[in-house]
matplotlib code that plots the C-alpha trace (Angstrom):
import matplotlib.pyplot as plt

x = [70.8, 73.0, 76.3, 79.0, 82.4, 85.2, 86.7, 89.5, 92.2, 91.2, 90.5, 94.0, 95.5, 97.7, 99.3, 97.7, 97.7, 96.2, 98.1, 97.1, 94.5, 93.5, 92.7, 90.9, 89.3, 87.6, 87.0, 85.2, 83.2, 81.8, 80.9, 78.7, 77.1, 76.6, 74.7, 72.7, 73.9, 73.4, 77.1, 77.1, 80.3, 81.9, 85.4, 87.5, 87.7, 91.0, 90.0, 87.0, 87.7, 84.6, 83.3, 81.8, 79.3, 81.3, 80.0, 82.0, 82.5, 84.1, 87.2, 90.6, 90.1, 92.3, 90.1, 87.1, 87.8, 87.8, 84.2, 81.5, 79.0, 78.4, 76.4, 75.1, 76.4, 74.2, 72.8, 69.2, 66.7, 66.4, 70.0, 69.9, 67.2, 68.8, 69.8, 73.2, 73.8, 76.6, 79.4, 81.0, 83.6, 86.9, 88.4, 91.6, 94.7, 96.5, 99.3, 100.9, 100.8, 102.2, 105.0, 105.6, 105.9, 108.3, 110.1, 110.6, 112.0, 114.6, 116.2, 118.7, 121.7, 123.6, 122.8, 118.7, 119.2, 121.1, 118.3, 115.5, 116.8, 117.7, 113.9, 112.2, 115.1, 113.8, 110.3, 110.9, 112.9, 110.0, 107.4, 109.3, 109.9, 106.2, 105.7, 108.0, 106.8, 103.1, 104.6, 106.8, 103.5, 101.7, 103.8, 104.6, 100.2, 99.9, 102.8, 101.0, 98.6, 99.1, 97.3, 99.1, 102.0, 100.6, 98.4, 101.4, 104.9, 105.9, 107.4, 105.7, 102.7, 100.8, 97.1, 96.1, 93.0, 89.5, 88.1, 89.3, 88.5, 88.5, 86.0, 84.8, 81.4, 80.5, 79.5, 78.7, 75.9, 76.4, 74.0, 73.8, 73.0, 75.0, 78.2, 81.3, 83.2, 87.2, 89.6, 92.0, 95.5, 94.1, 97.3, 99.0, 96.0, 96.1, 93.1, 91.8, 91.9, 90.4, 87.8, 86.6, 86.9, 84.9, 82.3, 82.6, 81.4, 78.6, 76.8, 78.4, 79.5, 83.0, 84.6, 88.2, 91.0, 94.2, 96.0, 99.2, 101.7, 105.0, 106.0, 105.1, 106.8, 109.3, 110.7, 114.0, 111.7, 110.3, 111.1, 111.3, 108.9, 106.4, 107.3, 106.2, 103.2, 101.4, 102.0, 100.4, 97.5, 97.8, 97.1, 94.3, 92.5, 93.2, 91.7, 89.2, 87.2, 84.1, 85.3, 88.4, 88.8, 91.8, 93.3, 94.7, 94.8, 98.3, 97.5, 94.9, 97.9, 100.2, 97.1, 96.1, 99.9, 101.0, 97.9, 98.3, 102.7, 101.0, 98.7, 95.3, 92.2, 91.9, 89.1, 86.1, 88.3, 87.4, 89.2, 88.1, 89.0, 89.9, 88.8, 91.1, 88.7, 90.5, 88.1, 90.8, 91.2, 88.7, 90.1, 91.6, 93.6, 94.8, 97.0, 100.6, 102.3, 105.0, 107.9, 107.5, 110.4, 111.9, 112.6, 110.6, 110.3, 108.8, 106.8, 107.3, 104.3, 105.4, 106.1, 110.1, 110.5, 113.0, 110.7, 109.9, 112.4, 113.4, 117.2, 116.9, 115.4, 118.7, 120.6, 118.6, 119.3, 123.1, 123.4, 121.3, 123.1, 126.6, 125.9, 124.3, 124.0, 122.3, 119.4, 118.6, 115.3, 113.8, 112.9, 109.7, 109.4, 105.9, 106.2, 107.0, 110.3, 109.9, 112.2, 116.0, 115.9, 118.3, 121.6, 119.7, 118.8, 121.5, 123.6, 120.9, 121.8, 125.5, 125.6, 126.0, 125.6, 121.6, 121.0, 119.7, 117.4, 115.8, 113.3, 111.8, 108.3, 106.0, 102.6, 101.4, 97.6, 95.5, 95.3, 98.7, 99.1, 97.0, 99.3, 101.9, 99.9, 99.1, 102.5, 104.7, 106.5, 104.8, 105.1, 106.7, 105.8, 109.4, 107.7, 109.9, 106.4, 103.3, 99.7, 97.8, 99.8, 96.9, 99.6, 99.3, 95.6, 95.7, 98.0, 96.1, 92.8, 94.5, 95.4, 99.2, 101.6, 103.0, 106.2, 105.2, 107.1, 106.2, 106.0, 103.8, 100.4, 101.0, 100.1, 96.4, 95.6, 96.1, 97.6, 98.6, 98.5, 101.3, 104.6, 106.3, 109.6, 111.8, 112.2, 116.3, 116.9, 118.5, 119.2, 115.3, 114.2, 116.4, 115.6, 112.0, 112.6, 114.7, 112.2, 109.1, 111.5, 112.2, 109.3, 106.2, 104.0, 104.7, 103.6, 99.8, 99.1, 99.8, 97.8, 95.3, 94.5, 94.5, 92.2, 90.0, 90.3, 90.6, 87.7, 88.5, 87.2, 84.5, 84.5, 81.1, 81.9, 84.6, 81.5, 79.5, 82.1, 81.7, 78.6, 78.2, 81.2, 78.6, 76.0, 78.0, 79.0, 75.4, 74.3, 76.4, 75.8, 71.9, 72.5, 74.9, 71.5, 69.5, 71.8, 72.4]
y = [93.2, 92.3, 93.9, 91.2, 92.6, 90.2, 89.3, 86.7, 88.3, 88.8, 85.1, 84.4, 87.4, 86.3, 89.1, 91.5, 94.5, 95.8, 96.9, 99.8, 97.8, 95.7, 99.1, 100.3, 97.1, 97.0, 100.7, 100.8, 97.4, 99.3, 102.5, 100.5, 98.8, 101.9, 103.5, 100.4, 99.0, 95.6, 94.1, 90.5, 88.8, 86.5, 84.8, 83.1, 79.3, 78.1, 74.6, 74.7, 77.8, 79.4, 82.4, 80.9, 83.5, 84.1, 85.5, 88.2, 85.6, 83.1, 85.9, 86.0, 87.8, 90.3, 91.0, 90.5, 93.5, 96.0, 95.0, 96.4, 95.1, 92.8, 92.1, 88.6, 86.3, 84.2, 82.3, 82.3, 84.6, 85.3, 86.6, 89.0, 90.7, 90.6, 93.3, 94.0, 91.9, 93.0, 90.6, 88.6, 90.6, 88.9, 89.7, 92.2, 90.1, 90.1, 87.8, 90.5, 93.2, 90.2, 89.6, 93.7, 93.4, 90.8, 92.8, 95.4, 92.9, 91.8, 95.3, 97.8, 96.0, 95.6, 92.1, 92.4, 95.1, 92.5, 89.4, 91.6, 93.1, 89.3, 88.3, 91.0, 90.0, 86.5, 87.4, 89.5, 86.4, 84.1, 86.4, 87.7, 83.6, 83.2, 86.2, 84.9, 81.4, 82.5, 84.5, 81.6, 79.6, 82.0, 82.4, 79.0, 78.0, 81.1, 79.6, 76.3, 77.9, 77.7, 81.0, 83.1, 83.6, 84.4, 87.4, 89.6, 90.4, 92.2, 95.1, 93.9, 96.1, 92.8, 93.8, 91.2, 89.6, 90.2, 86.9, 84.0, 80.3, 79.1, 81.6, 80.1, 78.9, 78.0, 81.9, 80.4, 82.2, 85.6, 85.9, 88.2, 91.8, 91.9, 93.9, 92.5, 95.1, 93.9, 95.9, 93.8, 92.3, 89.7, 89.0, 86.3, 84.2, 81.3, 81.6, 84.2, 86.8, 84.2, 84.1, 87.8, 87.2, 84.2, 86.0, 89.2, 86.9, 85.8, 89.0, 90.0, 93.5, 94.0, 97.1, 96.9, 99.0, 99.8, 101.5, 102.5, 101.3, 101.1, 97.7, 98.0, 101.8, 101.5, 97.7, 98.7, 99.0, 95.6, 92.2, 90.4, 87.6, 90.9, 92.8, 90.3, 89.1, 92.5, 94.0, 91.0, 91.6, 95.5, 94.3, 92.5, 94.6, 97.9, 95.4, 93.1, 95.6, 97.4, 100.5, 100.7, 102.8, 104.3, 106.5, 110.0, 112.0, 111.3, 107.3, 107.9, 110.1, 107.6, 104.5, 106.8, 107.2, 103.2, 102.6, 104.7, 103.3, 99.7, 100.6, 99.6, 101.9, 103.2, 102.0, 103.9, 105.1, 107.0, 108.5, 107.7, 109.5, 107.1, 107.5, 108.5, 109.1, 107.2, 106.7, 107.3, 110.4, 111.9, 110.1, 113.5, 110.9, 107.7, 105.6, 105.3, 103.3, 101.1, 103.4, 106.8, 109.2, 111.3, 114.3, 116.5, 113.6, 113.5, 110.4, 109.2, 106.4, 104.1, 100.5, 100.8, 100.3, 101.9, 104.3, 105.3, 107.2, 106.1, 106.9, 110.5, 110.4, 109.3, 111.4, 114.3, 113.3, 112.5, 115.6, 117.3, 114.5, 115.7, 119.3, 119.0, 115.4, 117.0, 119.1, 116.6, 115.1, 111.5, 110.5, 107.5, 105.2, 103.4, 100.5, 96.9, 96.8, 95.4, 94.8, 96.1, 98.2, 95.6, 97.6, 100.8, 99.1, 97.9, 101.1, 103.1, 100.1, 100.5, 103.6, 105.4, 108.9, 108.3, 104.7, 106.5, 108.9, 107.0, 104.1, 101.8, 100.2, 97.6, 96.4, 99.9, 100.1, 102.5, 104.2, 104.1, 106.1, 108.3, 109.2, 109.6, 112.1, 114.0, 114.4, 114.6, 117.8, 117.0, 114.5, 113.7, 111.3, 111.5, 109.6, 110.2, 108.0, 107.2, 106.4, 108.7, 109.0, 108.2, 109.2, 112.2, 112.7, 111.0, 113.7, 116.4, 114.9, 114.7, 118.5, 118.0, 119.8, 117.5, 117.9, 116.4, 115.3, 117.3, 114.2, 112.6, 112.7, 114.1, 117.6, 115.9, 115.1, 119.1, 121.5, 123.7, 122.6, 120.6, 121.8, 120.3, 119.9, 117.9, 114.2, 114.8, 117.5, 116.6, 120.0, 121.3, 118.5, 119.7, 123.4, 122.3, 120.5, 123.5, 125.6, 123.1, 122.8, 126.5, 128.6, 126.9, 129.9, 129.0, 125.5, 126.4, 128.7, 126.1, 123.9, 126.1, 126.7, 122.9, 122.1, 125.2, 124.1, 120.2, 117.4, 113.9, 111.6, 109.4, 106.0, 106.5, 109.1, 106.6, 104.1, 106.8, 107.0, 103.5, 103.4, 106.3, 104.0, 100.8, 102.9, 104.1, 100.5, 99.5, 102.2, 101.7, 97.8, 99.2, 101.7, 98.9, 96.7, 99.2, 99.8, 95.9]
z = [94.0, 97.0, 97.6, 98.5, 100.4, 99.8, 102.9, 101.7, 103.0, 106.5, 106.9, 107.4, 109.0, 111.6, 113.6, 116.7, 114.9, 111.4, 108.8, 106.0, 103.9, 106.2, 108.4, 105.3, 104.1, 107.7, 108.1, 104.7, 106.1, 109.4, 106.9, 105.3, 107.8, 109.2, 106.2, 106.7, 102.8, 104.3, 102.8, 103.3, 103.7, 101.2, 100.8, 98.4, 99.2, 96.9, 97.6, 95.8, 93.6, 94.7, 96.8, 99.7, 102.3, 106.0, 109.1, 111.1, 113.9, 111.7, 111.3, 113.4, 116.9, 115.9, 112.8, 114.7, 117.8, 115.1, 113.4, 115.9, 113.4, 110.7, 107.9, 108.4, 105.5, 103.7, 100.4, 101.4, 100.7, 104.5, 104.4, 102.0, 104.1, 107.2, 109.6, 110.2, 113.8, 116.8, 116.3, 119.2, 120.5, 122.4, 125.7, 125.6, 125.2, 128.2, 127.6, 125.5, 128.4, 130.2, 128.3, 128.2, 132.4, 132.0, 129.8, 132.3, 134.8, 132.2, 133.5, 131.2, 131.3, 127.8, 128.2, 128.5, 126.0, 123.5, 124.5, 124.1, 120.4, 119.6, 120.4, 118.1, 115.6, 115.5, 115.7, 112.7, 110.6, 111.1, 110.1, 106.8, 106.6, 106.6, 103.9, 101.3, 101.9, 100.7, 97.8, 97.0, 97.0, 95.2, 92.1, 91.8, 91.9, 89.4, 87.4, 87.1, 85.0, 81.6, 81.0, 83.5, 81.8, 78.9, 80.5, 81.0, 81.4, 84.3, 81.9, 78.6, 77.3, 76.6, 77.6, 80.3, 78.4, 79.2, 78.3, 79.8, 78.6, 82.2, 83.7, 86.6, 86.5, 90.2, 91.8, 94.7, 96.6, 94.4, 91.7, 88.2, 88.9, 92.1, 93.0, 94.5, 96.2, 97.0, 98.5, 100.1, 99.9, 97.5, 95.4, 97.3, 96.8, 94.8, 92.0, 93.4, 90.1, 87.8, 90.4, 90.1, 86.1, 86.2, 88.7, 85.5, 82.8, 84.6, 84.8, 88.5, 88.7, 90.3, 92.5, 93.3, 94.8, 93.8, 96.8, 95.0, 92.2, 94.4, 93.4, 89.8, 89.7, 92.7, 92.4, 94.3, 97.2, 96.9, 96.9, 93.1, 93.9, 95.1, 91.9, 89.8, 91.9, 92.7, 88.9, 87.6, 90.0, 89.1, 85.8, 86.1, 88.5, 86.2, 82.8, 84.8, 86.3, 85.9, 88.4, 90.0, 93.3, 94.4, 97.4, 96.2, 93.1, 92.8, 92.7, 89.9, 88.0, 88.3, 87.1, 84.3, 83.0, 83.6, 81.9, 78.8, 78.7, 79.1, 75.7, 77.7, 78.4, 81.7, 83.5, 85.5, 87.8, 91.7, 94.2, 97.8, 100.9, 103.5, 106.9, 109.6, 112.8, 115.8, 119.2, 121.4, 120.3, 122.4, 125.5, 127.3, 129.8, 128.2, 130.1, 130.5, 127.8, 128.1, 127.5, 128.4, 127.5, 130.1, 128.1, 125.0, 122.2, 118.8, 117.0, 114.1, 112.9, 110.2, 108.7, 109.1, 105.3, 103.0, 101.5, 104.7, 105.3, 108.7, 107.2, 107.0, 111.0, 111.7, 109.7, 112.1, 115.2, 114.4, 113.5, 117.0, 119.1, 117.6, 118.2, 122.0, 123.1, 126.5, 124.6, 121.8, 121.8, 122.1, 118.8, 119.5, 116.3, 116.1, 113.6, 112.4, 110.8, 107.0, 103.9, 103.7, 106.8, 109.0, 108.5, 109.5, 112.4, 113.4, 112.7, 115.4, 117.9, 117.8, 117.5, 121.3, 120.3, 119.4, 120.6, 123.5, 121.4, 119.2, 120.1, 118.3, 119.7, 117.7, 118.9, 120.6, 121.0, 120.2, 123.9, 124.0, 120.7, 122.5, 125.2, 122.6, 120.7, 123.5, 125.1, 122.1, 120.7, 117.9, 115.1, 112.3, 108.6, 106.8, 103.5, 99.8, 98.7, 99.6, 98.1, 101.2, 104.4, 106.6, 110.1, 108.5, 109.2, 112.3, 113.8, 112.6, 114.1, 117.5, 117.2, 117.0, 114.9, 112.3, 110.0, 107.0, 103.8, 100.8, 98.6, 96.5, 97.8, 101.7, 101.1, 99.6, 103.0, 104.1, 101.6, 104.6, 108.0, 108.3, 108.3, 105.4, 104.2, 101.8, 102.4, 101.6, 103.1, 106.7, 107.7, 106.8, 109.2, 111.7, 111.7, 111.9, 115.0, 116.4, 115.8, 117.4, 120.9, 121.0, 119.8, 121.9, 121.0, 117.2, 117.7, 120.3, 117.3, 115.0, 116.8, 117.8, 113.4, 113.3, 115.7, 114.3, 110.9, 110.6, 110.0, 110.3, 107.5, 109.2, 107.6, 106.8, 104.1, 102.4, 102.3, 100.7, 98.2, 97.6, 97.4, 94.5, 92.8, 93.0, 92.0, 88.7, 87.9, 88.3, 85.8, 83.5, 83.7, 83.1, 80.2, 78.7, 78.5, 77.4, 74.3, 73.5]

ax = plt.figure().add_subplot(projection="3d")
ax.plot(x, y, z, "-o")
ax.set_aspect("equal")
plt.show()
């Protein structure tokens, strides 16, 4: 039996940085290799509608810097025997520190302060460009399929069918009795879900994740082509499985009801911890980042997306900047900007009470986000819904005090060390950041019960999880034998 970890995804990942699953797909990975479960590496080639084996190296850079170690990938016999091997690093990108000096030489000026905005504006148009493009893509390849349509409606309680007459019959190098493990963004790819079915018929045991059910549950906060996209892949995942993972007891609530309103069982189902130890936490003197705040600031860690909450940050410090522009604090927002948040945006920029407060940075390295940690007030994770709230974690793991929304599943992550509040209550948030500037013996005892009290999740014990989901699946695939 060989355990096969469905890279697709990662092949094509074109920006610097990581996102969520791509964080977790890869954190997952290195658990495993870790606990020396020997994954080998495997991806889905649309060409030829086939999983095809893939060595670490053959991944993006930017993948490739956060794999320390890989499974070799193979067909052979002599591959699925093989050690794990140390992957080929690449040297540190320096043209993006380049650019960052360059920046500074652009000056403050309104005028460098209007070309710089209109850069990241453009940079942001031509990667949403690119996004839709592959969805576009996506739905029209899965609308060529007769089938497809047929499988389910986006609101519909049609059951997505379990046999398919095209199952693929090519597995490619994986073979009857093994266990595919995917957790990645695997929706946008063309053929890609008949794939895994096809792999199913044949005797191939299959693990997915489903993070969360936003775009199926919360389609105001997504785009229509996603809606329709990720819900159909929701679907299959939830009825084309043999055990489905997932990220909080509040995701596995909110599978367990969508599946009983859609009128289809709900599969073996398993919560997961993810992981959230960073190794620049430990670094007691990271270097200066780019920006460094010249008064008591707080950090706020997020995609700027709607649900988010990035609105109600605002709200805040209008309210602090109205009340004492002198004493209000530098608010320092880590994050790409994503869907319908332009108007907010561009509401912070023109607005000269808090344009000077609030900062908005992208790209920031891990060593950076060190310095951050360690100099900030404290954080904060405004969420109204999330499926974890890994920035959560982090803060906690780097001893800081973090205001936390009280939604969803946040308070999983640590019923009691955060300080929590509600995610629409502007004046809550406010008081709570009052209270962190003006009581500092409040926030070292805090602090000093959170770094008494708090464990990071090592990776490892997420693959362990994993594992002991593989294991299950492989049972029941025995006991399912036994009784046939």
């Amino acid at each position: 039996m060989a355990i096969w970890y469905d890279v697709s995804d990662l092949t094509t990942w074109t920006l610097p940085h990581l996102t969520g699953i791509q964080r977790t797909s890869i954190g997952i990975l290195n658990g495993l290799i870790a606990k020396d479960a020997r994954p080998r590496l495997v991806r889905y080639d649309s060409s030829r509608q086939v999983f095809l084996p893939i060595d670490a190296t053959e991944l993006p850079a930017a993948v490739q810097r956060h794999i320390p170690t890989a499974a070799v990938a193979g067909g052979g016999e002599s591959a699925a025997v093989s050690k794990p091997v140390l992957a080929a690093l690449p040297a540190p990108n320096r043209r993006r520190r380049r650019f960052f000096h360059r920046d500074r030489l652009l000056g403050t000026s309104p005028a460098a302060a209007d070309l710089r905005q209109s850069f990241r504006e453009f940079k942001l148009a031509a990667r949403q460009f690119r996004r839709k493009l592959a969805r576009w893509s996506a739905v029209r390849c899965t609308e060529a399929v007769p089938s497809a349509r047929s499988q389910a409606s986006h609101f519909g309680r049609t059951t997505v069918p379990r046999e398919l007459p095209h199952a693929v019959a090519d597995t490619g190098p994986l073979l009857a009795g093994d266990v595919i493990v995917s957790l990645g963004a695997s929706w946008s790819i063309g053929g890609h879900a008949e794939a895994i079915a096809g792999l199913r018929q044949q005797g191939i045991r299959v693990v997915r994740m489903v993070y969360d059910l936003i775009p199926t549950l919360k389609p105001q906060w997504v785009e229509d082509t996603s809606v329709r996209l990720i819900t159909n892949w929701v679907r299959r995942i939830l009825t084309e499985s043999d055990h489905v993972l997932t990220i909080s007891d509040f995701s596995r609530s909110e599978i367990e009801r969508y599946c009983k309103e859609s009128s289809f069982g709900v599969p073996p189902l398993s919560v997961v911890r993810l992981g959230d130890e960073l190794a620049s936490a430990d670094d007691p003197h990271p270097p200066l980042p780019r920006f460094v705040p010249q008064r008591p600031f707080f950090v706020c860690i997020s995609t700027v997306d709607v649900r988010k909450n990035h609105r109600l940050l605002y709200d805040a410090w209008s309210v602090m900047a109205a009340r004492n522009p002198q004493e209000c604090p530098d608010l320092i927002c880590v994050g790409v900007p994503h869907l319908y948040v332009a108007d907010l945006l561009r509401e912070i920029r023109q607005d000269w009470n808090v344009n000077g407060r609030i900062h908005f940075l992208q790209g920031v390295d891990d060593p950076e986000l060190a310095w951050y940690y360690r100099h900030c007030a404290a954080t904060i994770y405004p969420s109204r819904y999330e499926g974890w709230g890994l920035p959560v974690a982090e803060s906690l793991g780097h001893g800081r005090l973090c205001l936390a929304s009280n939604a969803t599943s946040i308070p999983e992550i640590s019923s009691d060390l955060p300080i929590f509040f509600d995610p629409l209550d502007v004046h809550g948030l406010v008081a709570l950041v009052d209270r962190t500037l003006s009581d500092p013996e409040w926030v070292s005892g805090r602090e000093a019960e959170i770094r008494s009290r708090f464990r990071s999740t090592p990776w490892t014990h997420t693959a362990g999880q994993v594992l002991a989901a593989v294991e299950a699946t492989l049972k029941d695939a025995s006991l399912t034998r036994e009784a046939a």
